[in-house]
C-alpha positions as CSV (number, residue, x, y, z in Angstrom):
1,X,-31.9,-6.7,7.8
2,X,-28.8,-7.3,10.1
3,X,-27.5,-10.9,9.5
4,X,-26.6,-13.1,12.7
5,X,-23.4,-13.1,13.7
6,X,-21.3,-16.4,14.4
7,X,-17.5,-16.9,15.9
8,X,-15.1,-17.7,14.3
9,X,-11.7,-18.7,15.5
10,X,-7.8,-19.0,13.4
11,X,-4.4,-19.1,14.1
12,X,-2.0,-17.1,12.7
13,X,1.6,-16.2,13.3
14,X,1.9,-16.3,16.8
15,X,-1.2,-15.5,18.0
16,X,-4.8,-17.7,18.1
17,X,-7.3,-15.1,16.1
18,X,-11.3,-15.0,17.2
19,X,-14.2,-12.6,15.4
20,X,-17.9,-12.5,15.7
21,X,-18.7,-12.0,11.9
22,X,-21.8,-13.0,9.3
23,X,-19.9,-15.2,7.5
24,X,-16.3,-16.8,6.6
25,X,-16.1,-14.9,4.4
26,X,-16.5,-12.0,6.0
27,X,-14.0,-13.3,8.7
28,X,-11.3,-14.5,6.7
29,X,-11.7,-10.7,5.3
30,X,-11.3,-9.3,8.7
31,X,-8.4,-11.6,9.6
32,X,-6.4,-10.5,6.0
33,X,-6.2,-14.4,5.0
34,X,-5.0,-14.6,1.4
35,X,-6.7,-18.4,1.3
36,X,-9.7,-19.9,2.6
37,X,-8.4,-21.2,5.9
38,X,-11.8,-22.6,6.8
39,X,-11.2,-25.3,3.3
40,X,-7.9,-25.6,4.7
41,X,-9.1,-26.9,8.2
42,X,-7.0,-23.7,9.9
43,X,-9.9,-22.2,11.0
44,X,-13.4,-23.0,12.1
45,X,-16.6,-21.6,13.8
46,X,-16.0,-21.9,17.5
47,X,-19.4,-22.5,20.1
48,X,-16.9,-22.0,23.0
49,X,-19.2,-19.7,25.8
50,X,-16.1,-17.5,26.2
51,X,-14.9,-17.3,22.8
52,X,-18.0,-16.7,21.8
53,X,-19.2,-13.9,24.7
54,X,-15.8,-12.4,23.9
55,X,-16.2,-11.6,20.0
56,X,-19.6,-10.9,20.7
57,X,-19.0,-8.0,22.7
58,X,-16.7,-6.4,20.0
59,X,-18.4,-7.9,16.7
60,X,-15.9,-7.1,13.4
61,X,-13.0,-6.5,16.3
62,X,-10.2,-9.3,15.3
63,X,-9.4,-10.1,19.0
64,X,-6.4,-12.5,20.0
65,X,-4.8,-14.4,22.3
66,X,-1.1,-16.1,22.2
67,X,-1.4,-19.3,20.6
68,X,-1.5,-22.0,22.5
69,X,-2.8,-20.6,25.0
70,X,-6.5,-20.7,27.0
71,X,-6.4,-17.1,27.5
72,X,-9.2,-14.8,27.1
73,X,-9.3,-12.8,23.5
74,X,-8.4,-9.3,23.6
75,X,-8.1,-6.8,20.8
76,X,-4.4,-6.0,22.1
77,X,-2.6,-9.5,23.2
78,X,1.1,-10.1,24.3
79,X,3.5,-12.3,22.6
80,X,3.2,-15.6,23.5
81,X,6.1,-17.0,26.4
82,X,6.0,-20.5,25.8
83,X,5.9,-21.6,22.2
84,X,7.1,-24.7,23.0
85,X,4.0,-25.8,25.5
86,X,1.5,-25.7,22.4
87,X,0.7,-29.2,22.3
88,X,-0.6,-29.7,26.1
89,X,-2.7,-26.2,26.1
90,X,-3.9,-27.2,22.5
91,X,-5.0,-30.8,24.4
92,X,-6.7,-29.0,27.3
93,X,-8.0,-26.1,25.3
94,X,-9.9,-28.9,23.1
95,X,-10.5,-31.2,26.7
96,X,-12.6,-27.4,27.7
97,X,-14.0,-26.7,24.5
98,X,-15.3,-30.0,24.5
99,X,-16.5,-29.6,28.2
100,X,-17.9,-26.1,26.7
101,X,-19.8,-27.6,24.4
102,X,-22.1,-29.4,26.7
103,X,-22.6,-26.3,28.8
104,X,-23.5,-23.9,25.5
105,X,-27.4,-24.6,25.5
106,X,-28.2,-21.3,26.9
107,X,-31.6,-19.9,25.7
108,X,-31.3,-17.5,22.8
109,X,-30.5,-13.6,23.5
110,X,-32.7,-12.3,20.0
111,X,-31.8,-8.7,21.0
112,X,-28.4,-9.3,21.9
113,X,-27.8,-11.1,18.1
114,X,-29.7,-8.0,16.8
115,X,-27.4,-5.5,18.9
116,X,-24.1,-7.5,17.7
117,X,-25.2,-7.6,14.1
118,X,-25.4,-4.1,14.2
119,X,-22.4,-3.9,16.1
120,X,-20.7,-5.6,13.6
121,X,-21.8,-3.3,10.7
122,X,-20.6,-0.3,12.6
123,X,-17.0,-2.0,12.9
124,X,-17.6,-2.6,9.2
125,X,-18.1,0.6,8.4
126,X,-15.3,1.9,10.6
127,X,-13.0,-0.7,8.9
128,X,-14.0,0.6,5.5
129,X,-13.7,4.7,6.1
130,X,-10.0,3.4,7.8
131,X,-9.0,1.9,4.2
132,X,-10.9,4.9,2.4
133,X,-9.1,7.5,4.2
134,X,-5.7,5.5,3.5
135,X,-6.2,5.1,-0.4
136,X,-7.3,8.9,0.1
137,X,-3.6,9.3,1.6
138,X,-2.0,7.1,-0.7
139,X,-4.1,9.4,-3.7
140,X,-2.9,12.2,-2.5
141,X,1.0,11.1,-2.4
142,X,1.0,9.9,-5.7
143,X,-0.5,13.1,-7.1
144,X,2.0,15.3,-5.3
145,X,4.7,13.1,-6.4
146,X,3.6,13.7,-10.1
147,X,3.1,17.2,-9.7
148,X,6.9,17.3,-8.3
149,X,7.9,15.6,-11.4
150,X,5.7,17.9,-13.9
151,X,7.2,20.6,-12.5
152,X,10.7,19.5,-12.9
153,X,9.9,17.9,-16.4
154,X,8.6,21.4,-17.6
155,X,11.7,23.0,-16.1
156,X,13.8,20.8,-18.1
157,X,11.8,21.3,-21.0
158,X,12.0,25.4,-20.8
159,X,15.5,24.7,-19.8
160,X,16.2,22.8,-23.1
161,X,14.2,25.1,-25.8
162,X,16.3,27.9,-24.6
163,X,19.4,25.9,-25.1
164,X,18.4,25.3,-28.7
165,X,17.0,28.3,-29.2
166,X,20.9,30.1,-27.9
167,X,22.9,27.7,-29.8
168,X,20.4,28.4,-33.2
169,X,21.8,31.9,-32.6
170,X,25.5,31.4,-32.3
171,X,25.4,28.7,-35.1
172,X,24.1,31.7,-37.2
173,X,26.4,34.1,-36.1
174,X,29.4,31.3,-36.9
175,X,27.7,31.1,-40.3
176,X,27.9,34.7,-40.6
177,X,31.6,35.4,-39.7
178,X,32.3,32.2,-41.9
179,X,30.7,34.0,-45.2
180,X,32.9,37.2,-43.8
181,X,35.7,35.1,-43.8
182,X,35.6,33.7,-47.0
183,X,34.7,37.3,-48.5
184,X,37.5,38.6,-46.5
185,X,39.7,35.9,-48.2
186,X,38.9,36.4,-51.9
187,X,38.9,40.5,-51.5
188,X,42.5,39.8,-50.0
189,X,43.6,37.0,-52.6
190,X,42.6,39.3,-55.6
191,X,44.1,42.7,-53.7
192,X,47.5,40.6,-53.1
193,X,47.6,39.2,-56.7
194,X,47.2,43.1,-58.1
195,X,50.0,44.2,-55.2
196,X,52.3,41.1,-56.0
197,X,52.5,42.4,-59.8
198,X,52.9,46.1,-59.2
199,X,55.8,44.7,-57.2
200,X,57.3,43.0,-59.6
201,X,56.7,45.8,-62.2
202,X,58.5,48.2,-59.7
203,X,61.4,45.9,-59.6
204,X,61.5,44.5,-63.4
């Protein structure tokens, strides 16, 4: 069953953040708050009519506005002009929420709560297939990146065996030739010794 949605209002950065959500938790989620701003007294569930028709029309949407301001919340806001006039909008913002308050007793729309929880859960839903198809993405990159680097590992590693495998051979030839060498040397040795005392023979 759908659960009833509430509003709930922040401020962040330069703009003042509303959503029509089940829960804080669900709208500290939506906002991408890394603390619980509601504990912290930056954020709160708002019974302002407009606020409230607002984020009910887009439940799950994070709408904004620029802070300070008593603009209407929209999904796409401007930068604020003015941060310096803060204070007296904050003062007449809470002077109209306070007015609001008294004018919020409108009768109970039981269809319109069902059609925003399910509103909600659609935006939910939406909002989860986003970060699904972005981990896909992000999936995806790293295993093409590690594919890249297989291939070049096993190109170095071929490239490496046949190194070994070429110098292997030339050590063996130089192994060979050495053993010639040294054969070459004693044949010569013994030979000169046997020419060296014929010589002195012929001249003795």
């Amino acid at each position: 069953m759908a659960r009833k949605l509430k509003t709930y209002q922040t401020s962040l950065g330069f703009f003042d953040l509303a959503i029509a959500a089940p829960s804080m938790k669900a709208a500290l989620e939506a906002w991408g708050a890394d603390s619980n701003l509601f504990h912290q007294g930056a954020a709160k569930e708002s019974d302002d009519p407009d606020v409230v028709a607002g984020t009910m029309e887009r439940p799950g949407v994070v709408l904004r506005r620029p802070v300070g301001s008593d603009g209407s919340f929209k999904e796409h806001a401007e930068l604020p002009t003015d941060l310096g006039g803060g204070k007296p909008t904050k003062a007449a913002r809470e002077s109209k929420g306070s007015k609001a308050k008294k004018a919020s007793s409108r009768p109970v729309d039981k269809a319109a709560e069902r059609k925003g929880a399910l509103d909600y859960q659609r935006e939910e839903r939406r909002r989860a297939l986003e970060r699904a198809k972005e981990e896909a993405a992000r999936q995806k990159e790293r295993a093409r990146r590690q594919q890249a680097v297989d291939k070049a590992q096993a190109a170095f590693d071929k490239a490496e065996q046949e190194h070994a495998k070429q110098a292997a051979a030339i050590q063996a030839e130089v192994e060979v030739l050495e053993k010639r060498s040294q054969a070459e040397e004693t044949r010569w040795d013994k030979e000169k010794a046997r020419l060296e005392a014929a010589l002195r023979r012929a001249r003795g």
